[in-house]
C-alpha positions as CSV (number, residue, x, y, z in Angstrom):
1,X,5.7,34.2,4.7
2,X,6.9,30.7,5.7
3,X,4.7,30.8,8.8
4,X,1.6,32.0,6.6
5,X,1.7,29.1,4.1
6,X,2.5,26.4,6.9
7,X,-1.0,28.2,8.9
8,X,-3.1,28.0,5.5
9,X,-1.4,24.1,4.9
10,X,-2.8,23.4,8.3
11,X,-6.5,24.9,8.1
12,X,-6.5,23.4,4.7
13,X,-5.8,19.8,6.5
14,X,-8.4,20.5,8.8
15,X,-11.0,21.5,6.0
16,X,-10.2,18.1,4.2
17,X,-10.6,15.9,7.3
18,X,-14.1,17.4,8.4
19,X,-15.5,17.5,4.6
20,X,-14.1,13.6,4.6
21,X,-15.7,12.7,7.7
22,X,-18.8,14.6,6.8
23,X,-19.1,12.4,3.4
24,X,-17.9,9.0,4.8
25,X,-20.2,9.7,7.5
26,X,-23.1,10.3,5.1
27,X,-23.7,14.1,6.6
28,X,-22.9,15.0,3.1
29,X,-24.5,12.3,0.9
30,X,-24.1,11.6,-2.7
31,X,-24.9,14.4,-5.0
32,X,-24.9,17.2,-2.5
33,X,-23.1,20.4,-3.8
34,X,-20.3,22.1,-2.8
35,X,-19.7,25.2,-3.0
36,X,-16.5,26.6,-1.1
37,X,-17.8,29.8,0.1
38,X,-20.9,28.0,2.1
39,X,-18.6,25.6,3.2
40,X,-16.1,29.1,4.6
41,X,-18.7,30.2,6.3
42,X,-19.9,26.7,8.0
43,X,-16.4,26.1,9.2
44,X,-15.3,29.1,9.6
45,X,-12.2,29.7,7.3
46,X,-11.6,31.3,4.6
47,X,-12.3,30.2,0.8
48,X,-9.0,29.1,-0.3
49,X,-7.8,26.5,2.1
50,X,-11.5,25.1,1.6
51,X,-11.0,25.2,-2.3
52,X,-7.3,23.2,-1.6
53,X,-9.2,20.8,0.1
54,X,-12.0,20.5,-2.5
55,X,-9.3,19.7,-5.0
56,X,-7.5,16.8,-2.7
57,X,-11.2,15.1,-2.1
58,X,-11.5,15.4,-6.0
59,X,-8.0,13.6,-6.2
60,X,-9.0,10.8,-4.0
61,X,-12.4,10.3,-5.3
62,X,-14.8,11.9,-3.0
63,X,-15.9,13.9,-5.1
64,X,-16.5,15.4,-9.0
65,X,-15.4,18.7,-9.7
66,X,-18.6,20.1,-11.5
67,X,-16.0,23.9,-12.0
68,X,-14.2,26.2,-9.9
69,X,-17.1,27.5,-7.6
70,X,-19.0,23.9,-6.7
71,X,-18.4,20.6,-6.4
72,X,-21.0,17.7,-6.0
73,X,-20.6,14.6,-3.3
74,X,-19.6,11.6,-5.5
75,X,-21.9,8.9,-6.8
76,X,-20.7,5.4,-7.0
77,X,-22.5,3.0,-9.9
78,X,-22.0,-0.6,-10.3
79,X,-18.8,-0.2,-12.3
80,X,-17.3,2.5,-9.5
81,X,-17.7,-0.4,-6.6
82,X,-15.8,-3.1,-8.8
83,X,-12.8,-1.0,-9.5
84,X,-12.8,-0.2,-6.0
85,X,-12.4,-3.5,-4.8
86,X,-10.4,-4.2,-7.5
87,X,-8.2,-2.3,-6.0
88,X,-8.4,-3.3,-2.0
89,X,-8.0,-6.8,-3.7
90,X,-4.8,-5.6,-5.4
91,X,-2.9,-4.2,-2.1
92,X,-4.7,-6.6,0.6
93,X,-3.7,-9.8,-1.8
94,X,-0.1,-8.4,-2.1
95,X,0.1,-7.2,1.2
96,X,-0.5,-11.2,2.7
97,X,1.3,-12.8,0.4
98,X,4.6,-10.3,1.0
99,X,4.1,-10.4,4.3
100,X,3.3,-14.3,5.0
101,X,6.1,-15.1,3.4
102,X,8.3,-13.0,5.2
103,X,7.0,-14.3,8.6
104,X,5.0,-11.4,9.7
105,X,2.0,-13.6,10.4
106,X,3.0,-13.9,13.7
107,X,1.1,-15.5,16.8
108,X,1.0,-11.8,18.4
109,X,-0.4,-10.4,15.1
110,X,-3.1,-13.2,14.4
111,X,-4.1,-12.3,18.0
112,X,-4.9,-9.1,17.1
113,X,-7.0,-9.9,14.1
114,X,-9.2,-11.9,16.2
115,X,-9.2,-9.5,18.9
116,X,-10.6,-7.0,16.2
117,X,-13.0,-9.4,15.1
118,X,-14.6,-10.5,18.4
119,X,-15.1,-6.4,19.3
120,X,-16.5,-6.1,16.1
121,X,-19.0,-8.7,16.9
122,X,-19.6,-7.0,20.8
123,X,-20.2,-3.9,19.3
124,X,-23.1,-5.0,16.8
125,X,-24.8,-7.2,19.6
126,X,-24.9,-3.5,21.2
127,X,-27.9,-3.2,18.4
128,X,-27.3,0.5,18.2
129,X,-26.2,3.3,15.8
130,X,-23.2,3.8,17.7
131,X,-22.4,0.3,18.0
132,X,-23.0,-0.4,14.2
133,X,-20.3,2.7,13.7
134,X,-17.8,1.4,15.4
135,X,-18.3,-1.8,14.0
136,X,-17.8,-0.6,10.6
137,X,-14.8,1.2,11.7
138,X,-13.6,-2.0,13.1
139,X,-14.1,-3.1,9.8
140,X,-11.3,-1.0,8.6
141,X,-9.0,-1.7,10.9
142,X,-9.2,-5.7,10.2
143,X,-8.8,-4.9,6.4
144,X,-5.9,-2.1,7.2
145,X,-3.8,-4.8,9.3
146,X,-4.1,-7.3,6.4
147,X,-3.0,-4.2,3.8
148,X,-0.2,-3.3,6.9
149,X,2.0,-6.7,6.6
150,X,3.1,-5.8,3.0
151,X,5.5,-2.3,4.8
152,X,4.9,-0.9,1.8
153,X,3.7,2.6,3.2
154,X,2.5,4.1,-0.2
155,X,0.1,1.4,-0.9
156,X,-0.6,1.5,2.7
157,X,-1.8,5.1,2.2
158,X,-3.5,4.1,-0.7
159,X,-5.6,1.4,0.6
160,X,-6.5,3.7,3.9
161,X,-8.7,6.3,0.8
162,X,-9.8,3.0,-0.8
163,X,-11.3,1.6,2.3
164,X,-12.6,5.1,3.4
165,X,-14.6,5.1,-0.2
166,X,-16.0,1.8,0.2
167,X,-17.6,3.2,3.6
168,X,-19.2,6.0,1.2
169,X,-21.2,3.5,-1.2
170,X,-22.2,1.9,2.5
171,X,-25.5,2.7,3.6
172,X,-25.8,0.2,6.5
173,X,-28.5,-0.4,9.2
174,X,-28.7,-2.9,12.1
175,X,-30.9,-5.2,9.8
176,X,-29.1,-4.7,6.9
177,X,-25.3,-5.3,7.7
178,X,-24.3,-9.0,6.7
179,X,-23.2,-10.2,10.3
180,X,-22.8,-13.6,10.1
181,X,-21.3,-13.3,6.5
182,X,-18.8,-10.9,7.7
183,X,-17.9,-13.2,11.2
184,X,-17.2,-16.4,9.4
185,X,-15.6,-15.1,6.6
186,X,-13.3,-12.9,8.6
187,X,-12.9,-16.0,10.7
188,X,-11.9,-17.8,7.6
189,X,-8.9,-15.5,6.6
190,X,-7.6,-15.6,10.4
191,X,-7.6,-19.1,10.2
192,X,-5.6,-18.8,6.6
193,X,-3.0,-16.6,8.3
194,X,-2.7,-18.8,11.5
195,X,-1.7,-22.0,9.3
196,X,0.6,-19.9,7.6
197,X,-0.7,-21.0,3.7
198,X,-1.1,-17.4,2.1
199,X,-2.9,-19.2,-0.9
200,X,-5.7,-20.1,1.1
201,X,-5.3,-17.0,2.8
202,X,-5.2,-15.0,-0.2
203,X,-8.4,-17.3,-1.3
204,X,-10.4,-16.9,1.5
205,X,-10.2,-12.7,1.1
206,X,-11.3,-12.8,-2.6
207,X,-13.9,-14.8,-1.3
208,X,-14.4,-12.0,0.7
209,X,-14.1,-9.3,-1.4
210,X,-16.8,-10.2,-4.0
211,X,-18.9,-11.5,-1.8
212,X,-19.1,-7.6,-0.3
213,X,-18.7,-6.3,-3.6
214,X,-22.0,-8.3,-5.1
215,X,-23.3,-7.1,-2.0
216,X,-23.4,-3.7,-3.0
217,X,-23.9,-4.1,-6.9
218,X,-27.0,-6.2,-6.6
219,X,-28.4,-3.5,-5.0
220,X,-31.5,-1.7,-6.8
221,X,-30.0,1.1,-10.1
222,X,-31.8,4.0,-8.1
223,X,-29.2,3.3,-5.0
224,X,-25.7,3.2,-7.2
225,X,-26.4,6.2,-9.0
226,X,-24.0,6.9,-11.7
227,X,-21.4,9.6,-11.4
228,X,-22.5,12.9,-12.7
């Protein structure tokens, strides 16, 4: 029996990672239904480690449960993308600040920040799809280093679903993604973190923050659907 639960655990796990990469990828987009037997037979498994991973993706706010056969894709309105970087403000803030002060800011760690940043910056001169991609992963592994320096692995963990939900209200193309917004103001927090003032540091990632989160809400009502 032991072996039979840890084999469904695992195909379960395996069902919630492709259905998240699916909807973070936009293969899935916003309002698509669910339902767990279609979803069986497209990744071939059976119904009930697909219906445990329907319920985490409802638990981390991929998606609304509409009852026990279907699911929809989840819709993100004005007030959804606020609380979400409420929340990445929250962790990231704490995260510098704990971590400044104990002297993780180190010469080795700002190094990699900037290393991050300057790929991030290759990869969209690629002016590609695959290029963007990667730059938006980038993207989350500059904001995942900042929410890193707290060693607070909880929140860590937290912040890893937060960031992988603002990549679902994302709907970027090579025209559309705020480059030279993103390099200097990335640039700014380095620069925070290398002088070692996590107030200005802390300052220059709110500034951040909104300035992606207006982004996003100033967009037109009929592209930040409410949540059904």
């Amino acid at each position: 029996m032991p072996a039979m639960v840890s084999r469904r655990s695992t195909l379960a796990e395996q069902a919630y990672e492709e259905l998240q990469e699916k909807i973070v990828s936009g293969k899935l987009p916003a309002g698509q239904r669910l339902l767990a037997d279609e979803l069986a037979d497209q990744l071939a498994i059976s119904p009930t480690p697909i219906k445990e991973a329907l319920v985490r993706l409802a638990e981390h706010g991929f998606i609304d449960a509409e009852s026990r056969r279907a699911s929809v894709v989840g819709r993100y309105s004005a007030a959804d993308i606020r609380e979400i970087y409420d929340a990445r403000l929250l962790i990231e803030g704490h995260a510098l600040e704990v971590g400044m002060r104990a002297g993780r800011a180190t010469p080795a760690f700002v190094a990699g920040l900037e290393a991050i940043v300057d790929r991030q910056i290759a990869e969209l001169s690629r002016q590609t799809g695959e290029g963007l991609a990667e730059a938006i992963r980038l993207d989350r592994e500059f904001h995942g280093h900042l929410a890193n320096m707290g060693e607070n692995r909880l929140l860590a963990n937290w912040h890893g679903i937060v960031l992988l939900q603002t990549q679902t209200i994302r709907n970027y193309s090579l025209s559309r993604y705020a480059l030279e917004r993103v390099r200097r103001e990335h640039g700014e927090i380095v620069a925070a973190i290398r002088k070692g003032d996590p107030d200005i540091a802390i300052a220059a990632l709110r500034s951040h923050l909104k300035a992606s989160c207006e982004e996003f809400t100033s967009r037109p009502p009929e592209d930040l659907p409410e949540r059904t």
